[in-house]
KEVO-946248 format. One record per residue (C-alpha): residue number from 1; x, y, z. Coordinates in nm, 3 decimals. Layout:
<atoms>
+-----+---------+---------+---------+
|   n |    east |   north |      up |
+-----+---------+---------+---------+
| NUM |       X |       Y |       Z |
...
+-----+---------+---------+---------+
</atoms>
This chain:
<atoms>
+-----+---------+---------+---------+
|   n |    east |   north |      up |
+-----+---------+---------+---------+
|   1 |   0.000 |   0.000 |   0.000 |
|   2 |   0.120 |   0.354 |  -0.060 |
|   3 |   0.170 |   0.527 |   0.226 |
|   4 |   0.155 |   0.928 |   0.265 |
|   5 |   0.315 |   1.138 |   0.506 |
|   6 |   0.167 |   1.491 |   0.585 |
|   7 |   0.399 |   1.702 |   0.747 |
|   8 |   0.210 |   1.966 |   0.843 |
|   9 |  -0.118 |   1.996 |   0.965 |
|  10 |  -0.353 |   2.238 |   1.235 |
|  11 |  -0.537 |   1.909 |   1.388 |
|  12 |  -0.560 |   2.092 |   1.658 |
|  13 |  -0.793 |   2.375 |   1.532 |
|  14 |  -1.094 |   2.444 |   1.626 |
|  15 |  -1.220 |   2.318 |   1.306 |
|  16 |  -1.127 |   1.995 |   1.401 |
|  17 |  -1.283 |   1.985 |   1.742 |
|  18 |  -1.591 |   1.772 |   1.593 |
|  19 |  -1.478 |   1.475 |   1.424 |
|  20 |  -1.062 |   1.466 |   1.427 |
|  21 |  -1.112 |   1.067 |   1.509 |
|  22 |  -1.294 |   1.041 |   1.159 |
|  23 |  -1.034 |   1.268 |   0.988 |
|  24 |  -0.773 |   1.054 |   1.067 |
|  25 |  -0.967 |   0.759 |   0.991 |
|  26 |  -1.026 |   0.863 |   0.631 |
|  27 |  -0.690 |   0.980 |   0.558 |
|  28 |  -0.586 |   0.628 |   0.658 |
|  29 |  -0.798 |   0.469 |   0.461 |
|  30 |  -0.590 |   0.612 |   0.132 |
|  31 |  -0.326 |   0.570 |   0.285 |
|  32 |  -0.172 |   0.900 |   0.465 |
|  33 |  -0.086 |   0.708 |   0.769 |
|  34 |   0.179 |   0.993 |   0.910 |
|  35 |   0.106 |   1.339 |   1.005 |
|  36 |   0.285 |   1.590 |   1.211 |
|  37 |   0.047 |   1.822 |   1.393 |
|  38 |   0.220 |   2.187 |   1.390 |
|  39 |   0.151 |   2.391 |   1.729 |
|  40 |   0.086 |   2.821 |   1.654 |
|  41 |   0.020 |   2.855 |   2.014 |
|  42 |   0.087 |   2.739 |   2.363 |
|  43 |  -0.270 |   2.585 |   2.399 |
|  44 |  -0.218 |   2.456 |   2.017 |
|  45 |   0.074 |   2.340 |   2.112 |
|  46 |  -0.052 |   2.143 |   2.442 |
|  47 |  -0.307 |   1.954 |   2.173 |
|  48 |  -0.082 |   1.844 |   1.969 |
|  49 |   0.127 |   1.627 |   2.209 |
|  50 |  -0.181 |   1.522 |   2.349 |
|  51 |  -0.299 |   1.370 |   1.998 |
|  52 |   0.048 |   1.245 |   1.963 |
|  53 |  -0.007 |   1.076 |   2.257 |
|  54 |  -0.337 |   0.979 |   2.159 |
|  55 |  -0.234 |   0.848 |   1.835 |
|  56 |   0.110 |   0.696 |   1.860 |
|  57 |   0.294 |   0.561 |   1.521 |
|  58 |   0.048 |   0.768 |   1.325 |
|  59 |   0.035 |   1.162 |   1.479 |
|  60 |   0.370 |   1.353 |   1.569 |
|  61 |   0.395 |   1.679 |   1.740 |
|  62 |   0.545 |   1.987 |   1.730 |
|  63 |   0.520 |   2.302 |   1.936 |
|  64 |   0.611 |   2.676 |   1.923 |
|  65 |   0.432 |   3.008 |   1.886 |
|  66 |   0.339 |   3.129 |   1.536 |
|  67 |   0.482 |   3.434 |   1.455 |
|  68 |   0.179 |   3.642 |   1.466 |
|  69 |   0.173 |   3.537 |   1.789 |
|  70 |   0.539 |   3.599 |   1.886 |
|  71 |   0.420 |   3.883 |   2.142 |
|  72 |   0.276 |   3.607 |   2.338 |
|  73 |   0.624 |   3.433 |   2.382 |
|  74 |   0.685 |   3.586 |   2.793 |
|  75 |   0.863 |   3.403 |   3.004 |
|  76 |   0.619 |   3.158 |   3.126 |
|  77 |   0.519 |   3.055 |   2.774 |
|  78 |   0.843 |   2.984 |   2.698 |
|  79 |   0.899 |   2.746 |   2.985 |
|  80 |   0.603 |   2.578 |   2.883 |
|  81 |   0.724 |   2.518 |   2.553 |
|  82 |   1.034 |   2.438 |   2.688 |
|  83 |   0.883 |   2.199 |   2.898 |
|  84 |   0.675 |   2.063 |   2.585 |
|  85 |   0.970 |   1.978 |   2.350 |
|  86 |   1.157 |   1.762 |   2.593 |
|  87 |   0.799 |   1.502 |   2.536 |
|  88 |   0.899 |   1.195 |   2.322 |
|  89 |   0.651 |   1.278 |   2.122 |
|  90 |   0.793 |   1.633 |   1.970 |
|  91 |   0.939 |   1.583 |   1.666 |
|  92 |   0.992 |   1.934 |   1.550 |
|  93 |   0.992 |   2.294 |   1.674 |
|  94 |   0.728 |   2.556 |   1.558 |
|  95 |   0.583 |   2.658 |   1.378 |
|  96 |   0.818 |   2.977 |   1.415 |
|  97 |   0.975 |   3.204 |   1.121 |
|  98 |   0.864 |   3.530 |   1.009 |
|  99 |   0.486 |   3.657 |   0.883 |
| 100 |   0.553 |   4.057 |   0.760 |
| 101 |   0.182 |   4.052 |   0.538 |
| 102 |  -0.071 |   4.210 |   0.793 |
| 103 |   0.047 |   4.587 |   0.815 |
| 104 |   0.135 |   4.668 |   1.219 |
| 105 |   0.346 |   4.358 |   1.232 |
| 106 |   0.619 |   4.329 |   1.492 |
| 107 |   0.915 |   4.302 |   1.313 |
| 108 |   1.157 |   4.312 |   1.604 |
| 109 |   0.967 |   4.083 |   1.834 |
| 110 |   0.878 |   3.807 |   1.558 |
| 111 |   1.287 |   3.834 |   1.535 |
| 112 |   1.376 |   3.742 |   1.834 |
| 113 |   1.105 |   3.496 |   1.860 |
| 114 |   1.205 |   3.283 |   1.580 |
| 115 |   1.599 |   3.316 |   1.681 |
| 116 |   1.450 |   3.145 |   2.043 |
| 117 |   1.323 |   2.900 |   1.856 |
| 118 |   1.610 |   2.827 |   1.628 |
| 119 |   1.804 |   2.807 |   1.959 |
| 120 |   1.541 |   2.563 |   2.128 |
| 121 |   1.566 |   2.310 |   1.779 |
| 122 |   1.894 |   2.308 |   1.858 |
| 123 |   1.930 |   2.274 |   2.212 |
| 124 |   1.714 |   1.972 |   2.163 |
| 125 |   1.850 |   1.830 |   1.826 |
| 126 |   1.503 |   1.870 |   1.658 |
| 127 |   1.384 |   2.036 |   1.304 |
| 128 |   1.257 |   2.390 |   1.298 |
| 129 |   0.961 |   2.388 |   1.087 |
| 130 |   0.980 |   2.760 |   0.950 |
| 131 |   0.658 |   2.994 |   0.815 |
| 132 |   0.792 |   3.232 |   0.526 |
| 133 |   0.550 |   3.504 |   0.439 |
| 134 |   0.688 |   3.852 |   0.276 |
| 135 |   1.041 |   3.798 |   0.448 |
| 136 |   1.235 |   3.578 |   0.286 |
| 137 |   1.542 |   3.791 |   0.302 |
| 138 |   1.487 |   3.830 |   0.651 |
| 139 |   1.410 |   3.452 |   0.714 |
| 140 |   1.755 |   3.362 |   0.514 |
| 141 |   1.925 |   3.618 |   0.713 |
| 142 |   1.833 |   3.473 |   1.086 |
| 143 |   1.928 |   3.100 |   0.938 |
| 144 |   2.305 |   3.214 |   0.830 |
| 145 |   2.454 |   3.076 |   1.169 |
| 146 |   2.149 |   2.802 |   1.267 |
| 147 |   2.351 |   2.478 |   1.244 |
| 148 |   2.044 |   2.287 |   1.281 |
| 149 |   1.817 |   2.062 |   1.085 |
| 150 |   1.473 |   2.266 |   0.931 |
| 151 |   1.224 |   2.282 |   0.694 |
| 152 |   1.072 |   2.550 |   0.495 |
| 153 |   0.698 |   2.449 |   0.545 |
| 154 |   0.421 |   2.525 |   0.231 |
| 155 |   0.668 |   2.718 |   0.036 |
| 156 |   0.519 |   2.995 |  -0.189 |
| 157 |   0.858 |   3.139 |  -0.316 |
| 158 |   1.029 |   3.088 |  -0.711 |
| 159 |   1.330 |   2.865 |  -0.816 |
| 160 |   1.558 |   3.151 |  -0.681 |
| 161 |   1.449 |   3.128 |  -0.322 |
| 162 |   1.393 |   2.733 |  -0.313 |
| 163 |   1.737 |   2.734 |  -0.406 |
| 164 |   1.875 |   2.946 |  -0.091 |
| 165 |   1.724 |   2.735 |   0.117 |
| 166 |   1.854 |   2.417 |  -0.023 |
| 167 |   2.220 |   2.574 |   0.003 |
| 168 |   2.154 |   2.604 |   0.357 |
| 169 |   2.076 |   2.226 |   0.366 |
| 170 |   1.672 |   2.284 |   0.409 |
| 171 |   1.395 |   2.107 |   0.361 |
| 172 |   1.113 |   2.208 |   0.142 |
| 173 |   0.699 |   2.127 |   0.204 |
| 174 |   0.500 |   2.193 |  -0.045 |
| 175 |   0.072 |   2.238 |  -0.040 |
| 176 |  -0.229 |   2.302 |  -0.188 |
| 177 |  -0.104 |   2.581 |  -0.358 |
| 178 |   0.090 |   2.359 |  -0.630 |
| 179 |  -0.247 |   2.266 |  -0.750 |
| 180 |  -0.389 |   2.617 |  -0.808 |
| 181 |  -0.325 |   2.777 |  -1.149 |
| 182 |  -0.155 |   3.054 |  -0.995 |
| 183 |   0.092 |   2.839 |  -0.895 |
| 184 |   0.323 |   2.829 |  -1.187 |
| 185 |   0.595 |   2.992 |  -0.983 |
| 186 |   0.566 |   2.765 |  -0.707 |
| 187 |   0.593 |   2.443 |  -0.957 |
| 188 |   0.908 |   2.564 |  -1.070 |
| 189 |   1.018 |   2.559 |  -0.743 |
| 190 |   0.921 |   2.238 |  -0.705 |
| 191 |   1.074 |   2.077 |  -0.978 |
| 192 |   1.425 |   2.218 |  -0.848 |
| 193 |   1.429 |   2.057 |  -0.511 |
| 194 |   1.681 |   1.782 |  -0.488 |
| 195 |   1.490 |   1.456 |  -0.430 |
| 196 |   1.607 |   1.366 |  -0.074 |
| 197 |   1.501 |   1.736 |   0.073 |
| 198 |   1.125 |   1.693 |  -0.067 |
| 199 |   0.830 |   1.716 |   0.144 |
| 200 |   0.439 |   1.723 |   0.146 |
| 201 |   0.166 |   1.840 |   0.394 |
| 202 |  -0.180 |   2.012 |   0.340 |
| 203 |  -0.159 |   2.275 |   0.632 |
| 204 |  -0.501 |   2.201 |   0.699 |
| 205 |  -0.778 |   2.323 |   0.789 |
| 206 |  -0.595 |   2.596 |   0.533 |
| 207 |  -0.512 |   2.591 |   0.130 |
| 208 |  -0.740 |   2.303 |   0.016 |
| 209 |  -0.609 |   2.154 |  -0.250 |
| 210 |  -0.793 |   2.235 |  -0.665 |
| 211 |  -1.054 |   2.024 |  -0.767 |
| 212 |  -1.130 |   1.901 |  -0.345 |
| 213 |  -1.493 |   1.961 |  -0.311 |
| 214 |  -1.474 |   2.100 |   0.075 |
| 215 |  -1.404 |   2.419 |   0.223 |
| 216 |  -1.194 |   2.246 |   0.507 |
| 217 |  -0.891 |   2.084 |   0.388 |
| 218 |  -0.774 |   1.774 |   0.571 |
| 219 |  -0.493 |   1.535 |   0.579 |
| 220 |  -0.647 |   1.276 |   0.334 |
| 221 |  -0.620 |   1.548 |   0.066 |
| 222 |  -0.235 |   1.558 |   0.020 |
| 223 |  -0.291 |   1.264 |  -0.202 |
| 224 |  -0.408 |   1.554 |  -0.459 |
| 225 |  -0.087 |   1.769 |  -0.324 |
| 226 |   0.161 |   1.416 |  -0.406 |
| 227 |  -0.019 |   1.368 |  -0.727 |
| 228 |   0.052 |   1.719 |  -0.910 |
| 229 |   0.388 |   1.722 |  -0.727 |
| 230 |   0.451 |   1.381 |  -0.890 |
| 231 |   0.363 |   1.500 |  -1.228 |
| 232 |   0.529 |   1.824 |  -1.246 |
| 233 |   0.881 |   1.662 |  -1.160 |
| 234 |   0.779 |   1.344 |  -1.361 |
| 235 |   0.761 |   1.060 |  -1.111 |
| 236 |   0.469 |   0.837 |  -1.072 |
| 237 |   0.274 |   0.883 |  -0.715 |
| 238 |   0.349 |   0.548 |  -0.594 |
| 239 |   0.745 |   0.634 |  -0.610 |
| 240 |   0.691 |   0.997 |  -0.513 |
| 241 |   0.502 |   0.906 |  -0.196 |
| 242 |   0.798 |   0.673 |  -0.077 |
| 243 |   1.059 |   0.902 |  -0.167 |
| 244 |   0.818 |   1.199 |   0.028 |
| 245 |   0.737 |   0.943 |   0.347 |
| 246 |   1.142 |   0.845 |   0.357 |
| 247 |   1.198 |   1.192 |   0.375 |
| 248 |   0.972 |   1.275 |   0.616 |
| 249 |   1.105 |   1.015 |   0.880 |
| 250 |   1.457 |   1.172 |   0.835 |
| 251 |   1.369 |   1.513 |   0.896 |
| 252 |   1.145 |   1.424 |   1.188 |
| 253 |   1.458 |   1.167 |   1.313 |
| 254 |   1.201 |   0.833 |   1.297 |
| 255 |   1.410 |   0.601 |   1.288 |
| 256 |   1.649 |   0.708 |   1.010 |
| 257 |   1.941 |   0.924 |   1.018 |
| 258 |   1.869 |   1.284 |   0.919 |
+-----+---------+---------+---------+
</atoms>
């Protein structure tokens, strides 16, 4: 059977709250079997360990503070998060990085956020799983002296940027938004990635993939996300989703060697 790996998804959103024993149900059912749920706050971040916990072998957890959110990163949040990362269940860090599209963003304080969290992936030998909106020179420039493992998560960049990252030795995800038609740019991208730093997620309840009938996107839908990778860098989805799931277990340091 093929098996999927999602590597990012908000199963701990309120949109969720209903029915996530039936959304993981159906994505196993066609086969996404892995997922790593991302936290964006500290109470996000609380429910994904406990559906880590809940769901061992299949759910993974990370936790950090979105950066939207970084003015919420005081000193008692960050023991808490701290406190989170050193459960056998985190896999990752974050999601953390740098968000400069809403006008009255904090650029100083999302800074020193995600540098915390660079230093707390580190500290505890685990990926950073980094959010890139308007700031990738920014982004690039905090990750010049992180000598840790990360991953760029639903990158929405060109061939130019995809190939900064991978210089640094990062990972790329890639979502939904390889299926739109505006994502020409993002294909490109895609098709530049060396095969070993590949990823997929849906970053659900977000970016539903083209052609889904739902407004909610869920994990079982990065089937649609591994099919339109597959075919835009010419791989059937049977080898894709191996190469994608192999991938996924060494970033997130499941029983492979990163």
């Amino acid at each position: 059977m093929t098996v999927f790996f999602d590597t990012h998804t908000h199963l701990n959103a309120d949109a969720f709250t209903e029915d996530v024993a039936d959304v993981i149900r159906r994505a196993k059912s066609v086969g996404v079997c892995q997922f790593l749920v991302a936290g964006y706050d500290l109470n996000s971040s609380y429910r994904a360990v406990e559906l880590a916990r809940s769901y061992p072998d299949h759910v993974y957890a990370a936790v950090g503070i979105h950066p939207l959110d970084a003015g919420d990163l005081d000193t008692e949040t960050r023991c808490a998060i701290s406190e989170l990362a050193d459960d056998p269940s985190v896999v990752a860090i974050g999601e953390t990085g740098l968000d400069f599209y809403r006008k009255g963003y904090a650029k100083e304080v999302q800074g020193e956020a995600f540098l915390w969290h660079l230093d707390l992936a580190v500290k505890h030998d685990k990926p950073a799983i980094i959010h890139v909106r308007n700031s990738f020179d920014d982004v690039l420039d905090n990750l010049q002296q992180f000598d840790g493992v990360a991953v760029a998560h639903c990158f929405s960049g060109n061939r130019s940027e995809v190939g900064e990252l991978v210089k640094l030795g990062l990972y790329v995800s890639f979502a939904g938004l390889i299926t739109y038609s505006s994502g020409v740019l993002v294909r490109g991208a895609l098709s530049s990635v060396p095969s070993d730093k590949l990823v997929i997620e849906t970053d659900s309840p977000y970016l539903t993939p083209r052609g889904v009938n739902s407004r909610r996107n869920e994990p079982s839908y990065v089937v649609k996300v591994a099919s339109v990778a597959a075919e835009t860098i010419g791989m059937n989805v049977d080898d894709f989703a191996s190469m994608t799931t192999g991938n996924a277990r060494r970033l997130f340091g499941l029983g492979q060697t990163r």
